[in-house]
TORVO-288240 format. One record per residue (C-alpha): x, z, y. Coordinates in steps of 0.25 Angstrom, whole numbers, padded with zeros to 4 digits, always signed. Example, Ala and Ser with C-alpha at 12.3 -4.5 7.8 and 13.67 -1.06 7.14 Angstrom:
% residues 2
+0049+0031-0018 +0055+0029-0004 
% end
This chain:
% residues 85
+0049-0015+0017 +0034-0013+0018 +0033-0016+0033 +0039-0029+0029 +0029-0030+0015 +0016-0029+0021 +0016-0030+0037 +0005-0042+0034 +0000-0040+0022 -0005-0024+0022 -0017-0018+0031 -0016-0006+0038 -0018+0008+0030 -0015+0000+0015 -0009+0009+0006 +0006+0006-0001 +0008+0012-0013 +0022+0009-0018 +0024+0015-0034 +0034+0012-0044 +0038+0015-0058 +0047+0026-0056 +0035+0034-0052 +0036+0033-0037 +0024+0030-0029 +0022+0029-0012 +0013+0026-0002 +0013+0019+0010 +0002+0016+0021 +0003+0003+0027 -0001+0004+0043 -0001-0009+0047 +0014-0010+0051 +0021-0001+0042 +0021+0008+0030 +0019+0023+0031 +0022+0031+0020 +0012+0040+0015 +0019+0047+0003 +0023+0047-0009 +0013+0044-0023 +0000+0036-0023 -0008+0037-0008 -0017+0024-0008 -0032+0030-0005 -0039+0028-0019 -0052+0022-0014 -0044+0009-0014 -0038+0008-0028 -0044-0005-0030 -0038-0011-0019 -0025-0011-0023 -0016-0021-0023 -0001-0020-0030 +0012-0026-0031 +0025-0026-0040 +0037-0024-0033 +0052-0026-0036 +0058-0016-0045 +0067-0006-0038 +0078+0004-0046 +0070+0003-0058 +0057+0006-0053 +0046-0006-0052 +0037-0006-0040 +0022-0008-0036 +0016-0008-0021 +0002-0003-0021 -0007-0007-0008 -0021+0001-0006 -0032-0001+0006 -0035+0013+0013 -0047+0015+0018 -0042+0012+0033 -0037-0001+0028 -0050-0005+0020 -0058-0002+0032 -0049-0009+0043 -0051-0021+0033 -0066-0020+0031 -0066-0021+0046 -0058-0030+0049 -0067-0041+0041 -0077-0052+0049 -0090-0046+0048 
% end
């Protein structure tokens, strides 16, 4: 599902957090053509919290879903390099 998700839209080394309200939290890493899964609970390196960007999702058996994307520090710095100077 992710693979189809964000192909064009998520840079390389972006944190996924996927939480819901049955206490369930994971994360993923993004690398540029699939998800790798890093564990479960929270992951995202907290030297980016303000650049998160969230989304609701569908409810699913009772529990409501949000998606959590986070820079990482690989990914801010490909980005910061890959601007016209």
């Amino acid at each position: 599902m992710l693979k189809n998700m964000l192909t064009d839209k998520v840079g390389a080394g972006m944190y996924i957090v996927f939480e819901n309200t049955c206490n369930q939290t994971s994360t993923y890493m993004w690398n540029g053509t699939a998800p790798e899964h890093i564990g479960d609970g929270d992951h995202h390196e907290t030297a980016f919290e303000e650049s998160e960007v969230s989304y609701t999702l569908p409810e699913s058996n009772g529990c409501q879903y949000s998606m959590h994307l986070y820079p990482s520090e690989s990914s801010f710095v490909e980005f910061k390099d890959s601007q016209p100077k």
